[in-house]
N, C-alpha and C positions, 0 to 999 in steps of 0.2 A: 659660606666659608669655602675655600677654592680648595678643588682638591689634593692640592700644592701642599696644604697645611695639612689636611686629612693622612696625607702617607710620608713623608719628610720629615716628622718630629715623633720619635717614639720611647716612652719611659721602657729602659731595661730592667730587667729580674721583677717586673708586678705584671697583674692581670689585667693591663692597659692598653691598647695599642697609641693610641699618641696626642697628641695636646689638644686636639677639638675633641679625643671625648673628655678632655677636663671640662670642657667651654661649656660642651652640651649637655653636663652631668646636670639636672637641673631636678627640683622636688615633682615638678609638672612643669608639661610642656605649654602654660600658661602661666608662668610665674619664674620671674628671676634668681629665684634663690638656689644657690648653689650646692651641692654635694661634695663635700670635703674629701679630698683623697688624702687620707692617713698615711706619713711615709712610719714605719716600725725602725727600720733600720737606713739603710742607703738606695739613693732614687739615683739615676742617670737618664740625664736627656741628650738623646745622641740625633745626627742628621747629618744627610751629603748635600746640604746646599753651601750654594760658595759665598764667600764674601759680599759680593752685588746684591746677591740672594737674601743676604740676611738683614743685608742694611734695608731693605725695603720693606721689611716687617714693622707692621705699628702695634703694639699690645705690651703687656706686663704680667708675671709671675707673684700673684700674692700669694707669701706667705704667713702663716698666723705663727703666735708663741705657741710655748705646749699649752701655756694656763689656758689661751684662748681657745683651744684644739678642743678641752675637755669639758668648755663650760656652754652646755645646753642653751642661753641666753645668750649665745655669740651668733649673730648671724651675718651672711656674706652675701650681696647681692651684685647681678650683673643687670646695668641700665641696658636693656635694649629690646626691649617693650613695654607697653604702657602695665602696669600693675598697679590693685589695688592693696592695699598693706594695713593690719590690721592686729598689733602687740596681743591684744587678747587670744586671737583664733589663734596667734601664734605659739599661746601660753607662754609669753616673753615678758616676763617684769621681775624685777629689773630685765631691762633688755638693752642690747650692743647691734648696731644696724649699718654695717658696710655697704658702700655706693663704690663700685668701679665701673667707671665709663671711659671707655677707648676708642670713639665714635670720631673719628677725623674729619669725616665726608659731612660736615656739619659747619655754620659759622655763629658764635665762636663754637670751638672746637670742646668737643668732651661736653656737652653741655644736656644738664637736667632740672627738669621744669616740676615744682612741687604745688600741685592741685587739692582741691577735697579736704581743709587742714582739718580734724575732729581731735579733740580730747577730751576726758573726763575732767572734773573741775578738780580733783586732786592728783591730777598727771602733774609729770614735769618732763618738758623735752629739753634738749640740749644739742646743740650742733655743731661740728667741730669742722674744718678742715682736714685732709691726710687720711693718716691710720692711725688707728688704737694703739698704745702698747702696754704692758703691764703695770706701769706709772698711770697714778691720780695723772686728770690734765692739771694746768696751771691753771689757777685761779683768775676766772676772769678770761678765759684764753677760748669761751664759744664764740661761732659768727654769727648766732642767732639762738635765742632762748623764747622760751614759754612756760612760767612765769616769767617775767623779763624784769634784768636788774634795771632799776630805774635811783638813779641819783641821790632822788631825797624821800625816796619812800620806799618800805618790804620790798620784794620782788612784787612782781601783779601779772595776775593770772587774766590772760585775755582770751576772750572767746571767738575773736573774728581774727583768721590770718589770713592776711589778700595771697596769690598766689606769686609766687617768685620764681627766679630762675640762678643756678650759679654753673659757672663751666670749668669743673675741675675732675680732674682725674677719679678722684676718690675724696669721701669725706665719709662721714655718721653720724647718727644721732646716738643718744645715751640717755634712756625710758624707762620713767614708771608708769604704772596703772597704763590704762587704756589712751590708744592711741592711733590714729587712723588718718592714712593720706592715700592719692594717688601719686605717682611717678612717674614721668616720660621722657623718652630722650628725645628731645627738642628745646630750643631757647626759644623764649618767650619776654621781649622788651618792652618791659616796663615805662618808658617813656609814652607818655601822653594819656597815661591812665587816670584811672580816678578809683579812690576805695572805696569799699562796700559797704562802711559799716562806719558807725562814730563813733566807736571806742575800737580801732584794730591794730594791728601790725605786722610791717612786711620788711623785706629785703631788697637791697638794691648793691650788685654788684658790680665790680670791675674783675677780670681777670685778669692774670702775666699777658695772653695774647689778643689779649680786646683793645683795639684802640680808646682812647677817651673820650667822653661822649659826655653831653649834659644829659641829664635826666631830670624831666621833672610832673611831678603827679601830682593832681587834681584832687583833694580832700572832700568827702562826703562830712559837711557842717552843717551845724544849725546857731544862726549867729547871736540866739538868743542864750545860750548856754555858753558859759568859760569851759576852760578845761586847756590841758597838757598837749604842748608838740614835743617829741625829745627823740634822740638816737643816739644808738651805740656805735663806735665806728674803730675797726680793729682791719690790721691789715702790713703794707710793707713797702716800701718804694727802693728805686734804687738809688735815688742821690735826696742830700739832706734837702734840696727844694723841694720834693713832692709833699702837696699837700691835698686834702679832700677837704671841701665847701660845703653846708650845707646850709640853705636859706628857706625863712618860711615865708610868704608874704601875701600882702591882699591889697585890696585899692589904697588901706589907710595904715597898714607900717610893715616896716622890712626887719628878721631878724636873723641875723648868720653868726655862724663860724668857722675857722678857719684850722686846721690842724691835720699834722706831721702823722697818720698811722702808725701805730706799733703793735706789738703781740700781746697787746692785752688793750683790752674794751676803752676808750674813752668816752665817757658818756656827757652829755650836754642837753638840757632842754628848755623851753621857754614857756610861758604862762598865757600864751594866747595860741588858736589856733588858724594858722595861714589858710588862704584860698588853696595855695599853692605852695607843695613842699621839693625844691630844687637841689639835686648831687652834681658836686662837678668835680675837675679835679684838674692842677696841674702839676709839668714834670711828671706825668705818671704813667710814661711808657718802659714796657714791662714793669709794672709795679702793679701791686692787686689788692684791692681795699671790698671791704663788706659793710654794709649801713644796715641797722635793722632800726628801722623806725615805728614809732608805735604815736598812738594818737587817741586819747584819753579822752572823754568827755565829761565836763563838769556838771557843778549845778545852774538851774536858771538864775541868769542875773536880773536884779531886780532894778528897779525904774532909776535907785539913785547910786547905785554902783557901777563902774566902769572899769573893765582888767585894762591891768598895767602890762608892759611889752619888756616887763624887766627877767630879767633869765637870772636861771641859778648856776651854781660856780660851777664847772667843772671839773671832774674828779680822774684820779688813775690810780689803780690801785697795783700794789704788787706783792709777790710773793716768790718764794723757793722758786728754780727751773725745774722744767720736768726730767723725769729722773730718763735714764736712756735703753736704751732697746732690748727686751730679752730677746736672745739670737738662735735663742733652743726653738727646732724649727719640728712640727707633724704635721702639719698640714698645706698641702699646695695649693692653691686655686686660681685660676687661668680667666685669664678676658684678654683675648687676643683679636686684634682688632684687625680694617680690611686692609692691602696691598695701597699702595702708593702709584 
């Protein structure tokens, strides 16, 4: 942090001298979790830089509601080393787990890489885009779950999550019981991979600033066994053409679909499992779509049985909007990112 920022931004009337030590308020100097600065009454951020000055600043000002201020189980993280994360040592269940990353010097930009996925078999994670606010989310409105809602059957609890990458500002998850990941601020492209595991699921993103890109990953099968390809695909474009593609396929049949993003899940899956599972997309500059694809494996098929390549229907579910922002503000929290 340059020392430009060190003495040029200073909170008046607290025991603060100025915006990098919000940045550097941290539990340890090996862990991104931040130290809530409590405003009681009125805060001021004062500075003699000029205009040119300011506009070259890249970072943001999170602030929490009160409810989120007071609630033990709110936690606020800055991506900007690798960390290991772990709900139980955090004694966090229910647990709220803020990501803000303002890492520019990266391509894409803002982007964090999720490794190590561990949960207990009666966890549930949930992952949203943005920030939290004292509103339920909308129903249906995560970019990736575990259990994962799946079409035509309960939610299902999967044990293998391949590693992903998303490049956004901010997002979080919303945790019970035990739960354990790494986090890094780097992007990790998924293209040309293959998964670990025959029953998993993973993520496959587009950002606002990512150009479009095929992606396509390689399935760990055994083609002796049937079983489920399917994803969930939620997201936003900016003109009515954009759409996301997703296709399974192998030497002996191709299966896709085709479909408009919106702010709540649309799920689709098919009854064999591809070599090869392919995201694409068009018209989808500045537009940002999320796949979490999962990949179920069946029972052995037997000598006079053959899966059929026929897919179930596609569903969208909807409900209430979410309700809108409480603006009652205590707490500040700072990731201020580098010069331009």
């Amino acid at each position: 942090m340059s020392e430009f920022v060190r003495n040029r931004y200073d909170i008046k009337n607290f025991p603060i001298s100025s915006l990098y030590d919000l940045k550097t308020a941290k539990d340890t100097v090996a862990s991104g979790l931040l130290t809530p600065f409590k405003v009681q009454s009125t805060a001021y951020i004062s500075t003699d830089l000029n205009d040119d000055q300011m506009s070259a600043l890249r970072g943001f000002l999170y602030i929490t509601t009160a409810n989120q201020s007071n609630d033990f189980h709110f936690k606020v993280y800055d991506v900007d080393q690798v960390q290991m994360i772990r709900t139980s040592l955090l004694l966090c269940d229910p647990c709220t787990m803020v990501f803000l990353n303002t890492n520019e010097n990266m391509i894409p930009v803002q982007s964090s890489t999720i490794t190590t996925w561990r949960q207990s078999g009666d966890s549930t994670v949930q992952m949203y885009k943005g920030i939290p606010t004292d509103e339920e989310e909308v129903n249906s409105s995560q970019i990736f779950a575990n259990p994962i809602q799946t079409i035509t059957d309960p939610p299902r609890f999967i044990q293998s999550v391949e590693k992903f990458s998303v490049s956004l500002g901010s997002f979080y998850f919303k945790t019970t019981n035990d739960f354990y990941f790494a986090i890094s601020p780097y992007y990790s492209d998924p293209d040309s991979t293959s998964t670990t595991a025959y029953t998993t699921t993973g993520l496959i993103t587009k950002s606002v600033s990512q150009a479009a890109k095929k992606i396509t990953i390689s399935t760990l099968r055994d083609t002796r066994f049937n079983g489920t390809m399917g994803v969930n695909i939620i997201g936003s474009m900016p003109t009515p053409d954009g759409k996301v593609t997703v296709r399974e396929n192998d030497d002996l049949q191709s299966t896709e679909i085709s479909v408009a993003p919106a702010n709540q899940i649309f799920g689709w899956a098919t009854y064999t499992i591809g070599q090869n599972l392919t995201v694409s997309s068009e018209s989808s500059t500045n537009g940002e779509f999320f796949v979490q694809y999962y990949i179920i494996q069946g029972d052995q098929i037997s000598s006079t049985f053959a899966p059929t390549g026929a897919t179930s229907p596609s569903v969208e579910t909807t409900t209430k909007g979410a309700g809108i922002l409480n603006l009652m503000v205590s707490i500040i929290t700072l990731v201020l990112g580098s010069f331009v």
